[in-house]
N, C-alpha and C positions, 0 to 999 in steps of 0.2 A: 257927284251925285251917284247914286247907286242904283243899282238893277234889281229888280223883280223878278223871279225866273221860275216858272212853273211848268212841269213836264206835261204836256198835253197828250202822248202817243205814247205807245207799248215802245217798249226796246229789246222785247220779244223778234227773233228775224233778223236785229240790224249785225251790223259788222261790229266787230269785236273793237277799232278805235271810237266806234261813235259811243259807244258800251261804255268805257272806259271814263268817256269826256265827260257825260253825262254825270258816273258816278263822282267824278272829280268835282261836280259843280257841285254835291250833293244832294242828287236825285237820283231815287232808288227806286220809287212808284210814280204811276199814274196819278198827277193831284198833287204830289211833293214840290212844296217852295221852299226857296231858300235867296238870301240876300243877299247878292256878290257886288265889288266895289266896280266901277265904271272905269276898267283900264284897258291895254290894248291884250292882256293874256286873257281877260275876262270876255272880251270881244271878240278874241280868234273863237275861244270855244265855244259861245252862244255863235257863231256865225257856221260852224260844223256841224252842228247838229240842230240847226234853225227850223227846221221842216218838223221837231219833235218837241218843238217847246214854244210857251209863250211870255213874251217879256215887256215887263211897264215898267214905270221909274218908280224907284221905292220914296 
């Protein structure tokens, strides 16, 4: 099954790996989704920067 992942928060302020993790998911804005596969590398990074994004099952 696959993930939903939509940036909810600015990444304006944050640290430089949350930055990074983000853009790795590909989310560049506010609003930007994109469909990542339900694995455990896909799970580390949506659980890092969980407090800036929201996620449902695709």
């Amino acid at each position: 099954m696959a993930k939903k992942v939509e940036l909810a928060k600015s990444l304006i302020g944050r640290k430089q790996d949350q930055i990074a993790t983000a853009h790795s998911l590909g989310l560049r804005k506010i609003g930007d989704v994109t469909v990542q596969p339900d694995n455990a590398a896909t799970q580390g990074k949506i659980q890092k920067i969980s407090h800036l994004v929201k996620v449902t099952e695709a």
